[in-house]
C-alpha positions as CSV (number, residue, x, y, z in Angstrom):
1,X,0.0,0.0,0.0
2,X,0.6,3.7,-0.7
3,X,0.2,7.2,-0.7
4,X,0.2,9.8,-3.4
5,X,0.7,13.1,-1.8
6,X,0.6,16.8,-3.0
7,X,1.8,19.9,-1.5
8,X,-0.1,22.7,-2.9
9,X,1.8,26.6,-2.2
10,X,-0.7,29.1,-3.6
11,X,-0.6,32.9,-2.5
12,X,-3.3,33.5,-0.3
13,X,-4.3,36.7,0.6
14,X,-5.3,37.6,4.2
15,X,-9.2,38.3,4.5
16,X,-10.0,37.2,1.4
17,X,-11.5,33.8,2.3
18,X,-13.9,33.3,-0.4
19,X,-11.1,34.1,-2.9
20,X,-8.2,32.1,-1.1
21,X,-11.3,29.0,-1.2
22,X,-11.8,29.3,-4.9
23,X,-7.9,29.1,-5.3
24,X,-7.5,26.3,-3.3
25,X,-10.9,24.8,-5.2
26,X,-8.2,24.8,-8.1
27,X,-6.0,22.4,-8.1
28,X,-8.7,19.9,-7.3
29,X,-8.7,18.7,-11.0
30,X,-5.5,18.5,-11.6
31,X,-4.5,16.5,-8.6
32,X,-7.0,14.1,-9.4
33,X,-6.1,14.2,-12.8
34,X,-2.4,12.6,-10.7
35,X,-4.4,10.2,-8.8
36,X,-3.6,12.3,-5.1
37,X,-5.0,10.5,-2.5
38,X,-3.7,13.4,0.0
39,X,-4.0,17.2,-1.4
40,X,-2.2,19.2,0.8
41,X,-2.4,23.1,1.8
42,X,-0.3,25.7,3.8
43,X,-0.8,27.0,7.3
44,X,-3.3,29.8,7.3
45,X,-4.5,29.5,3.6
46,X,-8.0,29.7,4.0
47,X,-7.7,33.3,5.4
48,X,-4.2,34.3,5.0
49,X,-1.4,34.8,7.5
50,X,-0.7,36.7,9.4
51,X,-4.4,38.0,10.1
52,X,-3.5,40.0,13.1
53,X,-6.0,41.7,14.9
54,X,-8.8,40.6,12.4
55,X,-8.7,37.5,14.7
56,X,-10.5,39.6,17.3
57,X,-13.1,39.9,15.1
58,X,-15.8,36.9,15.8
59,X,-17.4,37.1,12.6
60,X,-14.1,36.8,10.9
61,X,-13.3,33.3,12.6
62,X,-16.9,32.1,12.2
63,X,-17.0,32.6,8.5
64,X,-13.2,30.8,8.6
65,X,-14.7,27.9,10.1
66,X,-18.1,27.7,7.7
67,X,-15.6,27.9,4.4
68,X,-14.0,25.1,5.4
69,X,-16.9,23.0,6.1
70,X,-18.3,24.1,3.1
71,X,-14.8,22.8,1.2
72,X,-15.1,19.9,2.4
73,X,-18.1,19.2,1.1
74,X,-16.4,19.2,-2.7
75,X,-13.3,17.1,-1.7
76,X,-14.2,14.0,-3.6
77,X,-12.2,11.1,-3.2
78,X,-9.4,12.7,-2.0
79,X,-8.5,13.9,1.5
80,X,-7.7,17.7,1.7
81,X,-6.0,19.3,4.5
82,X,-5.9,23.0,4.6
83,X,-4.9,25.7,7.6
84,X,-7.3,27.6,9.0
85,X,-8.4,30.1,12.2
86,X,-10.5,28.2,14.0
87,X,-12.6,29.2,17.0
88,X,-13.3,27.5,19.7
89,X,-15.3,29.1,22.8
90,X,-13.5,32.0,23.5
91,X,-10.8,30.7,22.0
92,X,-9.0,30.8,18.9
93,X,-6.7,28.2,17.4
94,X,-4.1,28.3,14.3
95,X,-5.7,25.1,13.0
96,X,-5.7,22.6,10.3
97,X,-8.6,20.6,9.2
98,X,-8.4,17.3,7.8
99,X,-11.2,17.0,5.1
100,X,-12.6,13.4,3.6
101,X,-15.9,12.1,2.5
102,X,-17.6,15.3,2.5
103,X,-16.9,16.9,6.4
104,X,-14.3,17.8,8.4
105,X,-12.7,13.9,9.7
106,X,-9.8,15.6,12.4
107,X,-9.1,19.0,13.4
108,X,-5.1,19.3,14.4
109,X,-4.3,22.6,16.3
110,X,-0.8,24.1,16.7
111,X,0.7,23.4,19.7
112,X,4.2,25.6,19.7
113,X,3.2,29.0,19.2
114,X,6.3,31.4,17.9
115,X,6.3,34.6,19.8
116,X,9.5,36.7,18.6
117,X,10.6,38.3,15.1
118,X,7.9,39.1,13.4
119,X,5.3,36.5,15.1
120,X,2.9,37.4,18.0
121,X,0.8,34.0,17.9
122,X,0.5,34.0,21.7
123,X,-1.2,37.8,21.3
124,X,-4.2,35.8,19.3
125,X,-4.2,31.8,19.6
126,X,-4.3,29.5,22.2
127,X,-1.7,26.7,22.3
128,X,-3.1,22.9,21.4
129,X,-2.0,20.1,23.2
130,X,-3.3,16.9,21.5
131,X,-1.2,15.3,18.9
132,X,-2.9,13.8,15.8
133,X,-1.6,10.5,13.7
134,X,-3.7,9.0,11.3
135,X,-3.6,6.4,8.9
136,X,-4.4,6.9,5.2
137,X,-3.3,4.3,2.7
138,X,-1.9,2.0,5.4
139,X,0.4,5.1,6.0
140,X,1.0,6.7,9.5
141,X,0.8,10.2,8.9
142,X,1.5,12.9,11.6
143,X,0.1,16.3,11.0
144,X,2.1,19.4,12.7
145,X,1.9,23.2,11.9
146,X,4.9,24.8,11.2
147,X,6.8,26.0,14.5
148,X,5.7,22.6,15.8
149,X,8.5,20.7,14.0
150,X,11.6,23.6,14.8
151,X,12.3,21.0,17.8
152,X,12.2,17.4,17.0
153,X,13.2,16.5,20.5
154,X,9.9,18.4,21.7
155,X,8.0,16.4,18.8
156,X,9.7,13.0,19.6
157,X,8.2,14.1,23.2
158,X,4.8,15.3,21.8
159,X,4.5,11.6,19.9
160,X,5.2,9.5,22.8
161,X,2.3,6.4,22.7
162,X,1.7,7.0,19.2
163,X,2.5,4.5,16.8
164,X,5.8,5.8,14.8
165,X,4.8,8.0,11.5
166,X,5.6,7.2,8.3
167,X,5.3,10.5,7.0
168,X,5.4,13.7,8.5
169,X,3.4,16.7,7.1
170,X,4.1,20.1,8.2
171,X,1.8,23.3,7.1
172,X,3.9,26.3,6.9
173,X,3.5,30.3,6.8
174,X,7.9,31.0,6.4
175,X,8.3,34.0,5.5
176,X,11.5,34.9,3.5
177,X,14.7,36.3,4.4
178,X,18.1,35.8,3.4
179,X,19.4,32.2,4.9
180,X,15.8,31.4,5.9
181,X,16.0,28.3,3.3
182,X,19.3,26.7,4.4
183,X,17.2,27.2,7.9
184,X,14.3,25.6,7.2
185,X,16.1,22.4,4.9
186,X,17.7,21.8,8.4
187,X,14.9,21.8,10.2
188,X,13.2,19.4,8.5
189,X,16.1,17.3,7.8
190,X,16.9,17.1,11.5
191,X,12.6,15.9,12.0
192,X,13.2,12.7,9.5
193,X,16.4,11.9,10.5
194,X,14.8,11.8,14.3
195,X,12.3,9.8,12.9
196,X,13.5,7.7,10.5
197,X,10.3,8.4,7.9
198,X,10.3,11.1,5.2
199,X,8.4,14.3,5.8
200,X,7.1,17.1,3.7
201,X,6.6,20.2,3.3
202,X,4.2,23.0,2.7
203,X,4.7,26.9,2.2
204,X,2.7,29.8,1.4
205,X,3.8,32.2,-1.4
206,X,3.3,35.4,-1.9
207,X,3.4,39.1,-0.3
208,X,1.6,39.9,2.6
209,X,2.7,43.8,3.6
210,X,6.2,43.7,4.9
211,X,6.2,39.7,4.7
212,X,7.6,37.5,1.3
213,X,6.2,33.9,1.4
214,X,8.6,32.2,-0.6
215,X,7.5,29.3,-1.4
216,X,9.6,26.5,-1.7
217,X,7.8,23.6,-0.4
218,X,9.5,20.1,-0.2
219,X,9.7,16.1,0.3
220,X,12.5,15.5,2.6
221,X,13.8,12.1,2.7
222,X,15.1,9.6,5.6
223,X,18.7,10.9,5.3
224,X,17.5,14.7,5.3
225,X,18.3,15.3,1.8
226,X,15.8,17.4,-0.6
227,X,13.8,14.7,-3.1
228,X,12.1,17.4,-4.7
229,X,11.3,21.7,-4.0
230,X,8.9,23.5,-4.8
231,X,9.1,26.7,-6.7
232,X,11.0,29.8,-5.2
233,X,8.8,32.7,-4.8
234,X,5.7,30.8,-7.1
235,X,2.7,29.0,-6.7
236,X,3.3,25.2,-7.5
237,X,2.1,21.6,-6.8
238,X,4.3,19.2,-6.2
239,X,3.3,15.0,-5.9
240,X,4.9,12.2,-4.6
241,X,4.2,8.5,-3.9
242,X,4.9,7.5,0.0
243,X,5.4,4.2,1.2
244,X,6.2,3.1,4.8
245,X,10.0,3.0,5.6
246,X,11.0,4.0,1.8
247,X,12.0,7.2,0.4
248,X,9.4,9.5,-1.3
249,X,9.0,8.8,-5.2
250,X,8.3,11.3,-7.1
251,X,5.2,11.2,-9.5
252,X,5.9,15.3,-11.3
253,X,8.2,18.1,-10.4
254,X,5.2,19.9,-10.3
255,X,3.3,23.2,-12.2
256,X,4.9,26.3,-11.9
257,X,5.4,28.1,-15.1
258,X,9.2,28.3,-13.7
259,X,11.5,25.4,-13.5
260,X,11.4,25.3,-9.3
261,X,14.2,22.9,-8.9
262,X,16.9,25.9,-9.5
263,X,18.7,26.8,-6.9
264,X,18.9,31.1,-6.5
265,X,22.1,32.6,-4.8
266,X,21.3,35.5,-2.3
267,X,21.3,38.1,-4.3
268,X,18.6,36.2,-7.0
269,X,16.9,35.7,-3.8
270,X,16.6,39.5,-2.9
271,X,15.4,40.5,-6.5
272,X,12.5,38.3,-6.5
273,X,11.4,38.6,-3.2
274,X,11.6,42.5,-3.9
275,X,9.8,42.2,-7.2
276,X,7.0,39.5,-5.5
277,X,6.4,41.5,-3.0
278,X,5.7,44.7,-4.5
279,X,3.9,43.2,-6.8
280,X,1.5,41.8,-4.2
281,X,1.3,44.9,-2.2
282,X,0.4,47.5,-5.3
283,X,-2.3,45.1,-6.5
284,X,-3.6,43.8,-3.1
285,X,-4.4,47.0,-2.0
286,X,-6.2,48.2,-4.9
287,X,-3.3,50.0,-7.1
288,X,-2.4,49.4,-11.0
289,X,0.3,51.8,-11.0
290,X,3.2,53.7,-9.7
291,X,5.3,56.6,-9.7
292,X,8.2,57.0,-8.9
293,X,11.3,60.0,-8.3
294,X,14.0,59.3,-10.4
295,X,16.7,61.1,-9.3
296,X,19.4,59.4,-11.6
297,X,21.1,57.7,-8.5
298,X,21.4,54.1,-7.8
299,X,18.6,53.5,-5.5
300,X,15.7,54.9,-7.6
301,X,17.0,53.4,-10.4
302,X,16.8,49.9,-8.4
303,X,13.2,50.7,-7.7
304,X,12.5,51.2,-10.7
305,X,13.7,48.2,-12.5
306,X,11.5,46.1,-9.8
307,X,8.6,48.4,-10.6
308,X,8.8,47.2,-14.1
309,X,9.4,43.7,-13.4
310,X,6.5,43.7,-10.9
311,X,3.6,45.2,-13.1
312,X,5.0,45.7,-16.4
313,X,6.6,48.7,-17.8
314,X,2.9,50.0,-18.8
315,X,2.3,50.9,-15.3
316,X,5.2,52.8,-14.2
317,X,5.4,56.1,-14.2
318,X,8.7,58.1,-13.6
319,X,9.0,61.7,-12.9
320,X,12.7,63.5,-12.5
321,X,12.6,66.8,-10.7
322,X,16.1,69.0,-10.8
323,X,17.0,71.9,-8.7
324,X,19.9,73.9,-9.7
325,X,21.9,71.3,-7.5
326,X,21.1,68.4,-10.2
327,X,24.1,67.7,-12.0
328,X,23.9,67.0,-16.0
329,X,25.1,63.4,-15.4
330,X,22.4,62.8,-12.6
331,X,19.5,64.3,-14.8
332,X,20.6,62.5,-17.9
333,X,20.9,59.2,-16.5
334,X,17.5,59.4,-15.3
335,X,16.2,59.8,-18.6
336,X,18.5,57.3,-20.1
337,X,17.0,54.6,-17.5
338,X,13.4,55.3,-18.3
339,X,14.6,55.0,-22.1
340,X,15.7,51.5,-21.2
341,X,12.7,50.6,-18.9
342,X,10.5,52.1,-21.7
343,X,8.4,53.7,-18.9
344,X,6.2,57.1,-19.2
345,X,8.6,59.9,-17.8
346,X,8.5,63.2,-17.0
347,X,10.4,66.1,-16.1
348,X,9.3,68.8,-13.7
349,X,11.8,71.2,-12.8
350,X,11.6,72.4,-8.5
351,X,13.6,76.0,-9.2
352,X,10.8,77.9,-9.0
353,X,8.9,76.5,-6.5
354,X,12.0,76.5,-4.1
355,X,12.9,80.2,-4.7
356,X,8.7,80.5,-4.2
357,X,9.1,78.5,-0.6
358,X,12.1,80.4,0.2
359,X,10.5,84.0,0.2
360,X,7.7,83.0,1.8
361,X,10.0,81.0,4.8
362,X,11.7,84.2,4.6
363,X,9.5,86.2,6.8
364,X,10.3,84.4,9.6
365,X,13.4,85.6,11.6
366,X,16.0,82.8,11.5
367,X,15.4,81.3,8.1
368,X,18.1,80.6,5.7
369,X,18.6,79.4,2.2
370,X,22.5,77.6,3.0
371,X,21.5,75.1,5.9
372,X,20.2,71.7,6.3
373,X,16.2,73.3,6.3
374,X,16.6,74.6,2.8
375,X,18.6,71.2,1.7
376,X,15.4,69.1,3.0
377,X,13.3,72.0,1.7
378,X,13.7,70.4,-1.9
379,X,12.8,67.3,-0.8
380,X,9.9,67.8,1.0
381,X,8.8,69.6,-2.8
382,X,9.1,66.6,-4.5
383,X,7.7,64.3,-2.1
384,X,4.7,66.7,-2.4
385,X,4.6,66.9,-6.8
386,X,4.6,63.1,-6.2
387,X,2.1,62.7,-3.7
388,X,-0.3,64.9,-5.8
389,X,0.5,63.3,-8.8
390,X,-0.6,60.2,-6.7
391,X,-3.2,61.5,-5.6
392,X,-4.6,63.1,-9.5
393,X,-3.6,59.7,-11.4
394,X,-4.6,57.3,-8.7
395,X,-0.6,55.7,-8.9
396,X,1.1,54.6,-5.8
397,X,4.2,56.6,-4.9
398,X,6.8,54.1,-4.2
399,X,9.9,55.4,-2.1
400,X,13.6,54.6,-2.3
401,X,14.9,54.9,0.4
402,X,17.5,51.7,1.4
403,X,18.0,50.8,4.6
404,X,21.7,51.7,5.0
405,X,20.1,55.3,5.1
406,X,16.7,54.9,6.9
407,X,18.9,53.0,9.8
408,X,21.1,56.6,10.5
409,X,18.0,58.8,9.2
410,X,20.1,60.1,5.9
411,X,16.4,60.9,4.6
412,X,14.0,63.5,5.1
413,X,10.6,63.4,6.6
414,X,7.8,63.8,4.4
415,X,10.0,64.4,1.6
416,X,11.3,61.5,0.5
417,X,10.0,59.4,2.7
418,X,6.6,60.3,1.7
419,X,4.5,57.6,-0.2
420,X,3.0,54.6,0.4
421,X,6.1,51.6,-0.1
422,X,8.9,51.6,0.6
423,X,10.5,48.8,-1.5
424,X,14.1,48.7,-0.9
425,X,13.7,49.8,3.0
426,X,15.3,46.7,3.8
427,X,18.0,46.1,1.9
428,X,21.3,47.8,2.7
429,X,22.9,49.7,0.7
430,X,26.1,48.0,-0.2
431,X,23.4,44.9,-1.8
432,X,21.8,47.7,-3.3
433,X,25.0,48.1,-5.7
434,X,25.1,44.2,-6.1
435,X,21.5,44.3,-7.2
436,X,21.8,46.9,-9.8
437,X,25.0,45.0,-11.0
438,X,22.9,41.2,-10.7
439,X,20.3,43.6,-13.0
440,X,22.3,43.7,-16.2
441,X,23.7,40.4,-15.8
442,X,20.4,38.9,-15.9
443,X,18.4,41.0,-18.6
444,X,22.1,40.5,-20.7
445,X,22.2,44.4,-21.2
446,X,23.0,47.5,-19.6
447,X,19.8,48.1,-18.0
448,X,20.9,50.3,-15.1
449,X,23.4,52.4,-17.1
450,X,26.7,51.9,-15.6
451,X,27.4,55.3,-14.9
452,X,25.0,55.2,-12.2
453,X,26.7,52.4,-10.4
454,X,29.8,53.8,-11.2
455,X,28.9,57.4,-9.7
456,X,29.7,58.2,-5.9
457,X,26.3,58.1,-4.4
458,X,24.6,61.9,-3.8
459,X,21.4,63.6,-2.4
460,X,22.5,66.6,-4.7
461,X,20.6,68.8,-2.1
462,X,23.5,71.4,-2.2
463,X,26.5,72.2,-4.5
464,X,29.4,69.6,-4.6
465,X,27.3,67.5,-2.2
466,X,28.1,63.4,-1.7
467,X,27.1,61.0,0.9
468,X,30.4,60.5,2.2
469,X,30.5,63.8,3.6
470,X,28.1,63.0,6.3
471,X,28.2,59.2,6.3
472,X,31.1,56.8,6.1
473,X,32.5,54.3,3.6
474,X,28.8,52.0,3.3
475,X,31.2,48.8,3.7
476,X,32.0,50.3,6.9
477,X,28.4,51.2,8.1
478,X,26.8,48.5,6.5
479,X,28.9,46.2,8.7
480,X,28.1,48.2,12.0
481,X,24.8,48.2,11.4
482,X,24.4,44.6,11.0
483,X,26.1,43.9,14.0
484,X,24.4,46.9,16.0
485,X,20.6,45.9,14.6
486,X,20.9,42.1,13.3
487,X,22.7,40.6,15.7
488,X,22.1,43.1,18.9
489,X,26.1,43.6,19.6
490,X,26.4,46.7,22.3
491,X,29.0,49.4,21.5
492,X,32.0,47.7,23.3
493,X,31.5,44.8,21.3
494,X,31.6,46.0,18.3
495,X,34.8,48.1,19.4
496,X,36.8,44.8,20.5
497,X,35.5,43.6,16.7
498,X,37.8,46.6,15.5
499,X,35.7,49.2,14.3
500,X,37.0,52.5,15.4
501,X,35.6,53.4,18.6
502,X,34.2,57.1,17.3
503,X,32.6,55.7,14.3
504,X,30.6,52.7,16.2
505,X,29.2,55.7,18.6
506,X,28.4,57.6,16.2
507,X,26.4,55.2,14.1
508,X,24.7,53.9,17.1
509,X,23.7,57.6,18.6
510,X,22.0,57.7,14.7
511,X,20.5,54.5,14.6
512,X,19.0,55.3,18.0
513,X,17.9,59.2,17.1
514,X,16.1,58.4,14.2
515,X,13.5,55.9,15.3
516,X,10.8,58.3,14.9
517,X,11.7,58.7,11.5
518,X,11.4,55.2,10.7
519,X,7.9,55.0,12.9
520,X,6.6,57.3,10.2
521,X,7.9,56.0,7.2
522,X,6.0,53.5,4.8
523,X,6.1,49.5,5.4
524,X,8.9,48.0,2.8
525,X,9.6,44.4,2.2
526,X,11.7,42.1,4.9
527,X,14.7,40.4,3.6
528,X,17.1,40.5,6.2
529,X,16.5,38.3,9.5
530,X,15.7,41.6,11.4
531,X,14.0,44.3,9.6
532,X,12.6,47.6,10.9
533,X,9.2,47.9,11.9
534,X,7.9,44.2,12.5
535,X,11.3,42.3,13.8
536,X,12.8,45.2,15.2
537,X,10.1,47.4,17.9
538,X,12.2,50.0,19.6
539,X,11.0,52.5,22.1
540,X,11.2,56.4,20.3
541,X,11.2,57.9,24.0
542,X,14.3,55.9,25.3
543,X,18.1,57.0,27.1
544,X,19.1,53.8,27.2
């Protein structure tokens, strides 16, 4: 006897049951087009993760429930599993439903609820505390839900006076960041090494605000080893025939309109996690377009390539706006990038309404047209032409500011912080450069012209201005703040590392002054283990 299993990773988007059902609803042909006997679905799916405080919301869990009932009404022959919120009481569960002969057969809820990074699962569920094992196909199957399998001792524990599985399935919301994979392919190697049966795997894809679901589902062997993945960063189905004590065969490598297999180094990773979940955020929340400042330096340049990538060059819209500060190089390579792209562009010069600002500011005793007010002046200009552009065409302003930059606060509140993504907000800048550089390599051409990578990096806010004026080398900062934000290392420590003392405090006295910058900036993508916002949740008020 046997089991043909499939691991379904769709993107589900959170609230949007009915929607996230019919999804789900299909791939019901095609796996029994395969002959599945057990159609499996990710953690969450039926109303997205992470729901947040729309689990407070009774109707919301109640209608959860009643889709899923209603699903399994349409299973067939097959037996579906699919996550859900379940409520129970006063209680709510991160749930999965096993599904066969027309109701609900088992109910499994998560027992190990994740409460750091960007998980709060204690704020809204209750922890389970019942295994479940069931046979299916003379199989021993062992349901779990995500976190649940991060310790196999704990599971070993939790499985005590079952009998032993032959397969372990694990429903997943893991969202992306760089090393997350090699993370999770330990994980679940460690599981079915422990116990000697093969296990697999199921992820969501897709973006969810900050949050990349990347995908990647697997079949792990006995030994630990990868039989087959998923699709990075696309939806996908992948079958495979289980028998007790043997390895997983596999029946397809699956349906995504990508070969999945591939393996993506990190900085493949970043691009289409970038481009996925910008994507995901412009068209979930009810935009077909962007704009977008092109300045003719690296980082809107970057944006703007993912723009395109993300909705097509049709819906990208790119507007350059010089001051008398612009150099000819700057303004020219804007244009030349939009040529490439093949975007709508537009120029819309700020001289006159800066010299307009600046007589009016200029009643008031103390103003000046030389200092840092007057710099950001030009800033906060073109954050507003964009936002009113926004506003007349109905395009999302997308910012580009990196994080390299929002970490110290090199940016300028409401200027060009103003808008409603900010895509690269994450990524630092020293990866920004490898991006741009990945960029032509990829497409085979010079898409981001090379005189833009080439060019020392500029606000152009005064005359002769670069960023190394106020900010150090970015290897330098780059590698401070990684050790100051990512991996929490206090001055001293970072000191005996041998960075110069004076540099380390001033870095952290700007990381630590600008927090209420980055409160008020727009949500961006995570793709470092500890982004702003969600991972990392810093007081504003603080003298520690």
């Amino acid at each position: 006897m046997g089991l043909r299993v499939a691991l379904v990773q769709f993107n589900a988007s959170v609230g949007d049951i009915t929607g996230n059902i019919a999804a789900m609803r299909g791939f019901f042909a095609n796996a029994e087009d395969l002959g599945v006997d057990l159609l499996v679905f990710p953690e969450m799916c039926v109303c997205g993760y992470p729901p947040e405080d729309l689990l407070h919301k009774e109707h919301f869990l109640e209608y959860s429930t009643e889709s899923v009932r209603k699903l399994a009404k349409e299973t067939g022959k097959m037996t579906v599993v699919a996550g859900f919120a379940e409520r129970d009481g006063d209680k709510c569960y991160n749930s999965l439903a096993v599904m066969q002969g027309g109701k609900i057969e088992h109910v499994y809820r998560k027992c190990v609820l994740p409460n750091y990074g960007v998980f709060d699962e204690k704020r809204y569920f209750s922890a389970g505390n019942a295994p479940l094992v069931a046979e299916y196909g003379g199989i021993n199957v062992a349901f779990t839900i995500c976190e649940d399998i991060w310790d196999a001792q704990w599971l070993g524990e939790f499985l005590v006076g079952n009998s032993g599985p032959d397969l372990i399935l694990n429903l997943s919301a893991s969202p992306f960041h760089l090393g997350k994979v090699a993370q999770r392919r330990e994980v679940v190697g460690n599981c079915t090494r422990n116990f000697g049966c093969p296990a697999g795997y199921c992820n969501l894809v897709g973006g969810q605000d900050e949050l990349v679901f990347d995908g990647r589902s697997m079949f792990v062997g006995t030994d630990g080893e990868i039989i087959c993945q998923g699709a990075a960063f696309e939806k996908d189905m992948i079958v495979a025939d289980i028998s007790a004590g043997k390895t997983p065969e596999i029946v397809n490598a699956g349906i995504a309109e990508k070969p999945g297999h591939l393996e993506l180094g990190p900085v493949a990773e970043v691009y289409e996690a970038l481009v996925l979940g910008s994507r995901d955020y412009v068209i979930k929340n009810g935009f077909k377009k962007v704009i977008i400042g092109l300045s003719g330096g690296i980082d809107s340049t970057l944006v703007a390539v993912i723009a395109v990538a993300a909705l097509g060059r049709e819906n990208v819209i790119g507007v350059t706006m010089p001051s008398k500060f612009n150099s000819a190089g700057t303004i020219g390579d804007a244009g030349l990038l939009a040529e490439n792209l093949g975007i709508e562009f537009h120029t819309i010069p700020i001289s006159e309404c800066l010299t307009s600002f600046d007589q009016t500011l200029g009643v008031v005793e103390g103003w000046s047209d030389t200092g840092i007010a007057f710099e950001n002046l030009q800033a906060r200009i073109r954050g507003t032409l964009l936002m009113s552009l926004s506003n007349q065409l109905g395009c999302m302003v997308l910012t580009c500011g990196n994080k390299s930059e929002t970490a110290v606060g090199y940016s300028t509140l409401y200027g060009d912080t103003a808008g409603g993504f900010a895509v690269i907000k994450d990524v630092p800048k020293t990866m920004v450069y490898r991006l741009c550089e990945y960029i032509n390599e990829k497409f085979g051409r010079e898409v981001v012209p090379v005189s833009v990578i080439e060019r020392p990096p500029s606000a152009e806010l005064k005359e002769g201005q670069a960023d190394s004026d106020s900010l150090p080398d970015y290897d330098l900062l780059d590698a401070i703040l990684k050790g100051y934000i990512e991996d929490d290392k206090s001055i001293d420590k970072l000191i005996e590392e041998g960075h110069d003392a004076g540099l380390v405090k001033k870095v952290v006295r700007l990381v630590d002054r600008n927090e209420y910058k980055r409160r008020q900036s727009p949500p961006g993508i995570k793709i470092t283990p500890k982004a702003f916002g969600r991972d990392r949740r810093m007081p504003i008020t603080n003298k520690y």
